[in-house]
Gaussian input, Z-matrix of N, CA and C with variables (Angstrom, degrees):
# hf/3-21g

backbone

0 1
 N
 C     1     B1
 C     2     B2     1     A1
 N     3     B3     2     A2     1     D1
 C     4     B4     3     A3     2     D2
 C     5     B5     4     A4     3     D3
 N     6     B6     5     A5     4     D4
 C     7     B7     6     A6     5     D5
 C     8     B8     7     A7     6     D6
 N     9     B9     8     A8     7     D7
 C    10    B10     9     A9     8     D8
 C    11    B11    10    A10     9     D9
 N    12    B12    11    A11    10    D10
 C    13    B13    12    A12    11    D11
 C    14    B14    13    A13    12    D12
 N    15    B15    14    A14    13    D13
 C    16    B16    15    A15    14    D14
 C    17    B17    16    A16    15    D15
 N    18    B18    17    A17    16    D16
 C    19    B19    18    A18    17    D17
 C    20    B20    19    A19    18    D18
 N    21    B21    20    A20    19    D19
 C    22    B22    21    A21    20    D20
 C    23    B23    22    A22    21    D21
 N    24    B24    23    A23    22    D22
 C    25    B25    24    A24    23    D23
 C    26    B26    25    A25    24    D24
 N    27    B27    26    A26    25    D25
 C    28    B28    27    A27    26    D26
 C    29    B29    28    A28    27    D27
 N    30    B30    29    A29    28    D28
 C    31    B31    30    A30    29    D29
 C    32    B32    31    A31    30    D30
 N    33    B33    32    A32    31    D31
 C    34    B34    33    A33    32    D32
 C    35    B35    34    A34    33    D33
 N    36    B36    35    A35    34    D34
 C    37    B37    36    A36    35    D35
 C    38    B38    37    A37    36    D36
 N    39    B39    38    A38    37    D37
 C    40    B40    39    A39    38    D38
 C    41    B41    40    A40    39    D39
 N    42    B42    41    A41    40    D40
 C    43    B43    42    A42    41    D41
 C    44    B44    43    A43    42    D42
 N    45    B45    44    A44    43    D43
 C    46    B46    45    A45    44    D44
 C    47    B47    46    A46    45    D45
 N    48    B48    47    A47    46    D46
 C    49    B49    48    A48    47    D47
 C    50    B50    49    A49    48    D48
 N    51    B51    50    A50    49    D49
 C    52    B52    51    A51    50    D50
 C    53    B53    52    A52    51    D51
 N    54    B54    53    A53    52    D52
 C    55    B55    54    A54    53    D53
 C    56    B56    55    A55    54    D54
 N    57    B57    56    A56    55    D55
 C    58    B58    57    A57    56    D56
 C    59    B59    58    A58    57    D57
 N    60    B60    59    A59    58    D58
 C    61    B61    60    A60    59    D59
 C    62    B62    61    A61    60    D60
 N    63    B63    62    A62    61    D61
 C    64    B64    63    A63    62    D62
 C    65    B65    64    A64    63    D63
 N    66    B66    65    A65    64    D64
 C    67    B67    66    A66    65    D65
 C    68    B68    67    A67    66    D66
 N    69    B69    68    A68    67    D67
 C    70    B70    69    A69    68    D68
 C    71    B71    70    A70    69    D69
 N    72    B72    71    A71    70    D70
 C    73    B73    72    A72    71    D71
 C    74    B74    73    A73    72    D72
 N    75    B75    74    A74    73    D73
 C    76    B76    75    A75    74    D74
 C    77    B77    76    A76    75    D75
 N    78    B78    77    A77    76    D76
 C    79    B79    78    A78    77    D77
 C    80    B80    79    A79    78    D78
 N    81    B81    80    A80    79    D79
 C    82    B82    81    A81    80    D80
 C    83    B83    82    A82    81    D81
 N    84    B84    83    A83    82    D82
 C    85    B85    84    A84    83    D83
 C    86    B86    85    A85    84    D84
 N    87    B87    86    A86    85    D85
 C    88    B88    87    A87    86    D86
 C    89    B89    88    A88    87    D87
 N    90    B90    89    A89    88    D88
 C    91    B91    90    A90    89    D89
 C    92    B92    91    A91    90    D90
 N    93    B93    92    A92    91    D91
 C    94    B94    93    A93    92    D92
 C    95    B95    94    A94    93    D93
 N    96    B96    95    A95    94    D94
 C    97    B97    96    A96    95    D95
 C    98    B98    97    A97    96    D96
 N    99    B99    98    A98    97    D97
 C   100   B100    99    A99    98    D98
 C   101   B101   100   A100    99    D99
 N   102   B102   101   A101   100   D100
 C   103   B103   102   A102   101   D101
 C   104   B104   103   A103   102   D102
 N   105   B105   104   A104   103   D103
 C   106   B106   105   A105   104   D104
 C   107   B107   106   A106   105   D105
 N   108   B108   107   A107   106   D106
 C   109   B109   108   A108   107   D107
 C   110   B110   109   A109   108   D108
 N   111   B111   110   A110   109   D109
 C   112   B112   111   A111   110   D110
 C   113   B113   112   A112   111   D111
 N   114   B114   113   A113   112   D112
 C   115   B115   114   A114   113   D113
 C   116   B116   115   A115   114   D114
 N   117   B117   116   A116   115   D115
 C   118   B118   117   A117   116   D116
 C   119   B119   118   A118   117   D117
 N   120   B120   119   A119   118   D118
 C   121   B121   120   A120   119   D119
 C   122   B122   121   A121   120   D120
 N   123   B123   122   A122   121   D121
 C   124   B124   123   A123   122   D122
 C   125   B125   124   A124   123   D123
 N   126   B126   125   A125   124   D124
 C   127   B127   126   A126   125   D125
 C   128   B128   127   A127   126   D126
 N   129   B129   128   A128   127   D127
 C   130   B130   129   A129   128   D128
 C   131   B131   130   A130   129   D129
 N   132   B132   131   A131   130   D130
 C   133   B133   132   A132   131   D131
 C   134   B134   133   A133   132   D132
 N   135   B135   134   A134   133   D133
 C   136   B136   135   A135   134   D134
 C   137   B137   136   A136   135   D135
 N   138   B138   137   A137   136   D136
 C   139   B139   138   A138   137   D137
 C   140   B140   139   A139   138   D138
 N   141   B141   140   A140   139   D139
 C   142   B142   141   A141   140   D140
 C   143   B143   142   A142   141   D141
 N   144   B144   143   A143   142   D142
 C   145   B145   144   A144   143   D143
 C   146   B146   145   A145   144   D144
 N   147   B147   146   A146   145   D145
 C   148   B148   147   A147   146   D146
 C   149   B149   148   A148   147   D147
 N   150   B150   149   A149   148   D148
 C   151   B151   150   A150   149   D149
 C   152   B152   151   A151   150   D150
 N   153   B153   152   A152   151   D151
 C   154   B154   153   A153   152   D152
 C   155   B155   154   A154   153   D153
 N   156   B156   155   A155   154   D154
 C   157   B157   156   A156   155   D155
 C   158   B158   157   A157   156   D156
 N   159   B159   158   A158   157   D157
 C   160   B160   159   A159   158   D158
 C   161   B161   160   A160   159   D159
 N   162   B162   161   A161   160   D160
 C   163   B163   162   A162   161   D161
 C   164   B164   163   A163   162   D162
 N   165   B165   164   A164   163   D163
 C   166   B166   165   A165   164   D164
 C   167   B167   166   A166   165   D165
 N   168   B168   167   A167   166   D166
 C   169   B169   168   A168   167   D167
 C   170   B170   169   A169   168   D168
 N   171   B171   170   A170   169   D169
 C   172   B172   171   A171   170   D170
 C   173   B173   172   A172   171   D171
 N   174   B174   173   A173   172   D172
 C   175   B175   174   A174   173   D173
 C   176   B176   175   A175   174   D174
 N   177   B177   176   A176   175   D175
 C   178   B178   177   A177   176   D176
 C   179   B179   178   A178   177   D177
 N   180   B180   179   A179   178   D178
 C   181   B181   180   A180   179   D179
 C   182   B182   181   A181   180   D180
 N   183   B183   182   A182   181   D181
 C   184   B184   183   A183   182   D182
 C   185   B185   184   A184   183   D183
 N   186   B186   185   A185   184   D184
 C   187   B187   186   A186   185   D185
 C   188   B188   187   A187   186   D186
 N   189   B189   188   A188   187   D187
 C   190   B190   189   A189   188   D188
 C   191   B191   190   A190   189   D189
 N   192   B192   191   A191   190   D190
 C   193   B193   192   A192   191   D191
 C   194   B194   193   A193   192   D192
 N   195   B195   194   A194   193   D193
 C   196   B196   195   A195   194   D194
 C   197   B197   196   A196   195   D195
 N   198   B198   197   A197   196   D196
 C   199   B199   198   A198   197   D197
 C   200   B200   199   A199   198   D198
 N   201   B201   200   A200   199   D199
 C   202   B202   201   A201   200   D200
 C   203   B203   202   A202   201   D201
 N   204   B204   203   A203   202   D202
 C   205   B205   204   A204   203   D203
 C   206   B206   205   A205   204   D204
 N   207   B207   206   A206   205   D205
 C   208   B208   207   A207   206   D206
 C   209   B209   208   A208   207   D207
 N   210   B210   209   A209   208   D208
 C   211   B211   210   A210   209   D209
 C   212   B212   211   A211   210   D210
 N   213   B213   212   A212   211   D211
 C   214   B214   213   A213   212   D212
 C   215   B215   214   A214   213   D213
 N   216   B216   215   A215   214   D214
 C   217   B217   216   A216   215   D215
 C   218   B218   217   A217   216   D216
 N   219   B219   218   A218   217   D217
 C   220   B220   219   A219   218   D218
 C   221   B221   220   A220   219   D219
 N   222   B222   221   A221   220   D220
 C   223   B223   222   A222   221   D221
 C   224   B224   223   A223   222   D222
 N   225   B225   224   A224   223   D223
 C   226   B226   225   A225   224   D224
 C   227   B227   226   A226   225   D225
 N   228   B228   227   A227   226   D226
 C   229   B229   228   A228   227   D227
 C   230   B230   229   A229   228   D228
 N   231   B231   230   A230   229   D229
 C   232   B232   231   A231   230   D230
 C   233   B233   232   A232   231   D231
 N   234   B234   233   A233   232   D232
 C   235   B235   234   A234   233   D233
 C   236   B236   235   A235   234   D234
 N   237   B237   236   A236   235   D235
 C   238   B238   237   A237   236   D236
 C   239   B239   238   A238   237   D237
 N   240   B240   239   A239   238   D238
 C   241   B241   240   A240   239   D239
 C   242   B242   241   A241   240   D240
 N   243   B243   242   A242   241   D241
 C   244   B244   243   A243   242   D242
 C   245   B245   244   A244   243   D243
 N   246   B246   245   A245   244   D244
 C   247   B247   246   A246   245   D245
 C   248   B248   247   A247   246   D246
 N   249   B249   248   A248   247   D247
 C   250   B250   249   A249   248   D248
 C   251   B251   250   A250   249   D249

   B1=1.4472
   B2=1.5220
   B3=1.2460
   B4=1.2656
   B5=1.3424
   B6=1.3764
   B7=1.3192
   B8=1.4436
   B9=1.5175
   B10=1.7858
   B11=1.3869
   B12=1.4113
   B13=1.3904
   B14=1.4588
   B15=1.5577
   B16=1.6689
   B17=1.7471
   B18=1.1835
   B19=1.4136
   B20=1.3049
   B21=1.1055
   B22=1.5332
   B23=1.2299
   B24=1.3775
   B25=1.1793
   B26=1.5520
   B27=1.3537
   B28=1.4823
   B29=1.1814
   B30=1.8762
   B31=1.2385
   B32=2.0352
   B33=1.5500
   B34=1.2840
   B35=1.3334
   B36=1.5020
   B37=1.7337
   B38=1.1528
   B39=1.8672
   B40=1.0590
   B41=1.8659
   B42=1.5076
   B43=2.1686
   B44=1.6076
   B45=1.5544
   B46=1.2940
   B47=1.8041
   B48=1.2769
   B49=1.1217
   B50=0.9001
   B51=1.8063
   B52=1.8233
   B53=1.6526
   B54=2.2109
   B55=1.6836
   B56=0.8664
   B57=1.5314
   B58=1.3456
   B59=1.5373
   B60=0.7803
   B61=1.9794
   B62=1.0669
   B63=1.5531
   B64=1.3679
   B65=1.1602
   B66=1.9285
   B67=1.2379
   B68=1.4992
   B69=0.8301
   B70=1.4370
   B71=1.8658
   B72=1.8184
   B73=1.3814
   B74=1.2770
   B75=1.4848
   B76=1.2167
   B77=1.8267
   B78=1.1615
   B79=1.5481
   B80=1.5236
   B81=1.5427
   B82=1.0578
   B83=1.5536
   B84=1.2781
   B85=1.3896
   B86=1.5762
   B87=1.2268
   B88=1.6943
   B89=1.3779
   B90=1.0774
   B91=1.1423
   B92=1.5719
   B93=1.2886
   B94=1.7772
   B95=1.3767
   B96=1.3680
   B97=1.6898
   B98=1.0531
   B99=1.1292
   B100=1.5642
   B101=1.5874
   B102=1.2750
   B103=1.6598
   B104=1.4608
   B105=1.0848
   B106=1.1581
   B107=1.5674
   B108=1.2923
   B109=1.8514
   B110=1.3167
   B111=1.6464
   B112=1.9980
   B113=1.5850
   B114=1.8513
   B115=1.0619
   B116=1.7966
   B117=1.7210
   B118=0.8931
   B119=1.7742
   B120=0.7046
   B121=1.6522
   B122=1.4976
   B123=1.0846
   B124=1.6059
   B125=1.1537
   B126=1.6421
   B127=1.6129
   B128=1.5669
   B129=1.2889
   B130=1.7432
   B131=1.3213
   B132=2.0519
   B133=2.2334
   B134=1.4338
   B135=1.5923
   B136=1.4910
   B137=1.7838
   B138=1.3401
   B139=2.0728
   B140=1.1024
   B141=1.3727
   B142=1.5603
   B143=1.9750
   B144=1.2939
   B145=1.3925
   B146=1.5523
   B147=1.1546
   B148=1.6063
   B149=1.2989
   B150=0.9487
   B151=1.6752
   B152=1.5613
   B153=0.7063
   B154=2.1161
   B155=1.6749
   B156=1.5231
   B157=1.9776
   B158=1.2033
   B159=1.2766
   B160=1.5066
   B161=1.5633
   B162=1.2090
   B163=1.4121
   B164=1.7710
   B165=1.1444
   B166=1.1739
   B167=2.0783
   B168=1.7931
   B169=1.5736
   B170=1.2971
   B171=1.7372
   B172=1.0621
   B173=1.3548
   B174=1.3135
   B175=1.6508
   B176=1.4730
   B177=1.5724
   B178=1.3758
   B179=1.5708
   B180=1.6810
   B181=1.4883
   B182=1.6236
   B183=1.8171
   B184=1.5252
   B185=1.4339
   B186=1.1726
   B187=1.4687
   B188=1.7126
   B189=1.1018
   B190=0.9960
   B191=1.7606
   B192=1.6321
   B193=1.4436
   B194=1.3870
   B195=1.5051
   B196=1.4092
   B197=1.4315
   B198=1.6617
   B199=1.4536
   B200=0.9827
   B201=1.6013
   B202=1.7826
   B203=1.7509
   B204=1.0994
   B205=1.3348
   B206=1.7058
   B207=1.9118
   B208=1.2720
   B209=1.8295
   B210=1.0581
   B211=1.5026
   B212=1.8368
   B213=1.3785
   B214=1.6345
   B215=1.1309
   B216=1.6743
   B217=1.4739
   B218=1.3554
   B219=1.3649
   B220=1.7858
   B221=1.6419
   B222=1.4561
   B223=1.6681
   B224=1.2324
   B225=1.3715
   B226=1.6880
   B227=1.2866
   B228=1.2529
   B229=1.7798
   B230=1.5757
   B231=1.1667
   B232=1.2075
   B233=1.5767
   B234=1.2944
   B235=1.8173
   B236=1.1352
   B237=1.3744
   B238=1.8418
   B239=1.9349
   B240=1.9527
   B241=1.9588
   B242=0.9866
   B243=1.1726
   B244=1.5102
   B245=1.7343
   B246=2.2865
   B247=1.7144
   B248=1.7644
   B249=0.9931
   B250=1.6701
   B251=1.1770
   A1=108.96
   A2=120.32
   A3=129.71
   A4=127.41
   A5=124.47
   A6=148.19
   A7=106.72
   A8=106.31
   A9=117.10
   A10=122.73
   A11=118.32
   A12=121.81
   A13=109.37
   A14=96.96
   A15=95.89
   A16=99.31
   A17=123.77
   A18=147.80
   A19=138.62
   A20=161.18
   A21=147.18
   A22=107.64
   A23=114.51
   A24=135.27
   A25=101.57
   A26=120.07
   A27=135.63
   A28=101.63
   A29=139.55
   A30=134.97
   A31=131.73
   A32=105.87
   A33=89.40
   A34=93.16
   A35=103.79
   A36=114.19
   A37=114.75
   A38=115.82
   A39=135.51
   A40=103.05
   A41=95.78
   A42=87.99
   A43=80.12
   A44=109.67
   A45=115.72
   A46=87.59
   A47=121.61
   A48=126.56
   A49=124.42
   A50=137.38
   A51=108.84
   A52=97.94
   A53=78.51
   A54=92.32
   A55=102.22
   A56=125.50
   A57=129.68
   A58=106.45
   A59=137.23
   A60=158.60
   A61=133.48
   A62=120.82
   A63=133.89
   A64=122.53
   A65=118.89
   A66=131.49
   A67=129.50
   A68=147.16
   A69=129.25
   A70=101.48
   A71=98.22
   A72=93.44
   A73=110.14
   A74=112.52
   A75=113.79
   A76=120.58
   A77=115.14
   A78=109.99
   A79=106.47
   A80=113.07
   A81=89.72
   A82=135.06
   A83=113.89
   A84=126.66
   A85=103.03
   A86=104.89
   A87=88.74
   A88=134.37
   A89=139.07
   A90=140.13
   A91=125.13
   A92=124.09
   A93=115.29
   A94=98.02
   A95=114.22
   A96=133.45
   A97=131.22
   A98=151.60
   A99=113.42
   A100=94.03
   A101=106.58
   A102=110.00
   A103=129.29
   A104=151.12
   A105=131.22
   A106=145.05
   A107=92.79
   A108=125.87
   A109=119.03
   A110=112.56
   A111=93.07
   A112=91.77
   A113=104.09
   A114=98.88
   A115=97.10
   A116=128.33
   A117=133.59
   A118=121.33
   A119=135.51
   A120=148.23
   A121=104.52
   A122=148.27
   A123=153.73
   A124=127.68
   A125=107.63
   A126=110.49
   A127=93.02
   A128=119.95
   A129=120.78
   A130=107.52
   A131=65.59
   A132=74.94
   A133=113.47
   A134=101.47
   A135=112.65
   A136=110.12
   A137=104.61
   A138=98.36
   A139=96.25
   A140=99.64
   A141=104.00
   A142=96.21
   A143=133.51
   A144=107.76
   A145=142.43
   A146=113.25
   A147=120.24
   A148=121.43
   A149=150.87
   A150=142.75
   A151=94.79
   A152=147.85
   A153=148.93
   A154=99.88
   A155=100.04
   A156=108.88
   A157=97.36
   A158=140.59
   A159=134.38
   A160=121.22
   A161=112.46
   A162=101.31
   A163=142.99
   A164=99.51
   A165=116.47
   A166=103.32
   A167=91.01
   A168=82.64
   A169=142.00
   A170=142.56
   A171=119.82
   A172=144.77
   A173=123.73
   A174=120.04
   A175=89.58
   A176=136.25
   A177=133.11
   A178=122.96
   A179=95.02
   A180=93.03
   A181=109.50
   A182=91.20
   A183=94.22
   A184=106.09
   A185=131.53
   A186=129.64
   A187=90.61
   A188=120.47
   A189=130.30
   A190=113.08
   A191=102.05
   A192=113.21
   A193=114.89
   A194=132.25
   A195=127.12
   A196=99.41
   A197=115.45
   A198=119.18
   A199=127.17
   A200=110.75
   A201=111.66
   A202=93.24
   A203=135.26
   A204=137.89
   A205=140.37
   A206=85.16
   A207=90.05
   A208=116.71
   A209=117.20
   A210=96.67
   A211=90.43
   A212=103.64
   A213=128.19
   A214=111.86
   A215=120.53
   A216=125.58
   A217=102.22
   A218=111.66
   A219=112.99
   A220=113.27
   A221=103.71
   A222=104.92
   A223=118.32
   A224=123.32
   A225=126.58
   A226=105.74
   A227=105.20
   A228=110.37
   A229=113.51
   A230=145.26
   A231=157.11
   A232=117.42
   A233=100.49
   A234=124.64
   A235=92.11
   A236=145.27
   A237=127.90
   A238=77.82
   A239=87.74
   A240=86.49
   A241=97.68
   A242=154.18
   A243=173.46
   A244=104.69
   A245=84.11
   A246=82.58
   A247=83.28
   A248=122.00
   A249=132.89
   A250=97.58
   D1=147.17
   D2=164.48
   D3=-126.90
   D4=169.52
   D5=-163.01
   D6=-108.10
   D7=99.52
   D8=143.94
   D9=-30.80
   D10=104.53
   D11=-177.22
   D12=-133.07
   D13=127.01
   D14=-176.16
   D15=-137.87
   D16=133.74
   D17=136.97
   D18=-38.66
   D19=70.79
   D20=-174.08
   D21=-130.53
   D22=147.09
   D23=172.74
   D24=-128.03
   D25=156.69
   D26=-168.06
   D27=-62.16
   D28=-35.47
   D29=149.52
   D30=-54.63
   D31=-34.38
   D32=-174.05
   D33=-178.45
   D34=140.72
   D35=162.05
   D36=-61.35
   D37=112.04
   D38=-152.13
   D39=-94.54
   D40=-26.69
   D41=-162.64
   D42=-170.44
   D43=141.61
   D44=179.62
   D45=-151.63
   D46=117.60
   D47=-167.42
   D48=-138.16
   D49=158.88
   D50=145.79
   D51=-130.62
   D52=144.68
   D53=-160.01
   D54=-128.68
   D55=-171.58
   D56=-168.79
   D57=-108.42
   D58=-11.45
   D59=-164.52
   D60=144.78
   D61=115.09
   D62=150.23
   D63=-65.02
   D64=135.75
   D65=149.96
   D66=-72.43
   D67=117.39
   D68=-169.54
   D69=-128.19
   D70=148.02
   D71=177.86
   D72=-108.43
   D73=99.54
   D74=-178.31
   D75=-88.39
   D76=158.96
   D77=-162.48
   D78=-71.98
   D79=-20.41
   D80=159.29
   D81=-108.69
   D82=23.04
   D83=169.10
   D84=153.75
   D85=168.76
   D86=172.76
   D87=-101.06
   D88=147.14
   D89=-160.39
   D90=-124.01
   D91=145.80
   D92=-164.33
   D93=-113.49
   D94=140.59
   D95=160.69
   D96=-64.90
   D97=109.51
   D98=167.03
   D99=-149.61
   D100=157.47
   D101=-163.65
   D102=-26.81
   D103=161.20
   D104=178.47
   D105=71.91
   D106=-5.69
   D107=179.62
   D108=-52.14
   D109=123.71
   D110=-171.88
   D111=-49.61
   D112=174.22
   D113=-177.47
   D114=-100.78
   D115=178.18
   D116=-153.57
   D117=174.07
   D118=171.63
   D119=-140.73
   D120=-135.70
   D121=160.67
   D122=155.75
   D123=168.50
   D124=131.33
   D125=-163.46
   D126=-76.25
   D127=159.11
   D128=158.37
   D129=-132.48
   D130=145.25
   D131=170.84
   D132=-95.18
   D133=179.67
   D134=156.88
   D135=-26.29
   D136=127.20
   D137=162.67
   D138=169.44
   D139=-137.99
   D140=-150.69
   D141=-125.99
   D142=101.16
   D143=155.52
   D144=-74.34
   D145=100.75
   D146=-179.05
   D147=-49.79
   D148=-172.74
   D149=-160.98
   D150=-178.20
   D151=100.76
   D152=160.24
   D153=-94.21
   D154=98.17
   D155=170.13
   D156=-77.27
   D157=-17.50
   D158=167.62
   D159=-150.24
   D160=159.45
   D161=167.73
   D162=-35.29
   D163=-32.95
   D164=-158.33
   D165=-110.58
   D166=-28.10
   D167=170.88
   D168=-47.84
   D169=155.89
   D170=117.11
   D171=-27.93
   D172=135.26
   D173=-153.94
   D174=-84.80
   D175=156.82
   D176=135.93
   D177=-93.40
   D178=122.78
   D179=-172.20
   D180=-101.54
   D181=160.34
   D182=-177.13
   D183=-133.94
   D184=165.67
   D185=-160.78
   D186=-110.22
   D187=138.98
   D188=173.50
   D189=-149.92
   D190=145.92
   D191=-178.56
   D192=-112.40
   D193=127.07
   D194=154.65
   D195=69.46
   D196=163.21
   D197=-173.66
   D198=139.22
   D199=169.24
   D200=175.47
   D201=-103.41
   D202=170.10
   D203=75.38
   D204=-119.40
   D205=168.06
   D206=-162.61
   D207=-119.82
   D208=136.89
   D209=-167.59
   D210=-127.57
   D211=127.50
   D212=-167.76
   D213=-103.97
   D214=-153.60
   D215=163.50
   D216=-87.44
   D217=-29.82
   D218=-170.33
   D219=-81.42
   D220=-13.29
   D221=-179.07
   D222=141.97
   D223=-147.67
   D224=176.54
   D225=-116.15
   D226=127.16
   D227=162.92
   D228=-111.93
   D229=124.15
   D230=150.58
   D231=-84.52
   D232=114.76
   D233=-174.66
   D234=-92.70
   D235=87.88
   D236=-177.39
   D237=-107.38
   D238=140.53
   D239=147.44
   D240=-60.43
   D241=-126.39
   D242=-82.60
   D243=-152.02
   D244=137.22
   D245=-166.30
   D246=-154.62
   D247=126.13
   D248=-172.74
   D249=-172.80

């Protein structure tokens, strides 16, 4: 099974994927995704988002600024202002 993962920034859907676990930097610490996750709300800070395409991968990280995410029945969405 995998994890609905989506990207956006106020300019453009950045990454629409399915992964094996997200890192997320949430303001109040960070927190990991992975399929099946109650669902839930969280502001993020400045950091780093990790990406795991499999268990066993190296994560790919992405820099991201400020934000929501949100993790549903359908997956994780991350609202970052700014994500490069």
């Amino acid at each position: 099974m995998a994890l609905h993962f989506e990207l956006v920034t106020p300019e453009r859907l950045l990454r629409s994927d399915e992964v094996y676990m997200v890192v997320v930097p949430g303001t109040e610490g960070d927190f990991g995704v992975l399929e099946g996750h109650a669902p839930f709300m969280s502001t993020i800070r400045d950091g780093a988002l990790s990406i795991y395409a499999s268990a066993n991968a190296q994560p790919e990280t992405i820099a991201i600024e400020g934000g929501f995410a949100e993790v549903s029945a359908t997956g994780l969405t991350v609202l970052a202002e700014r994500a490069g």
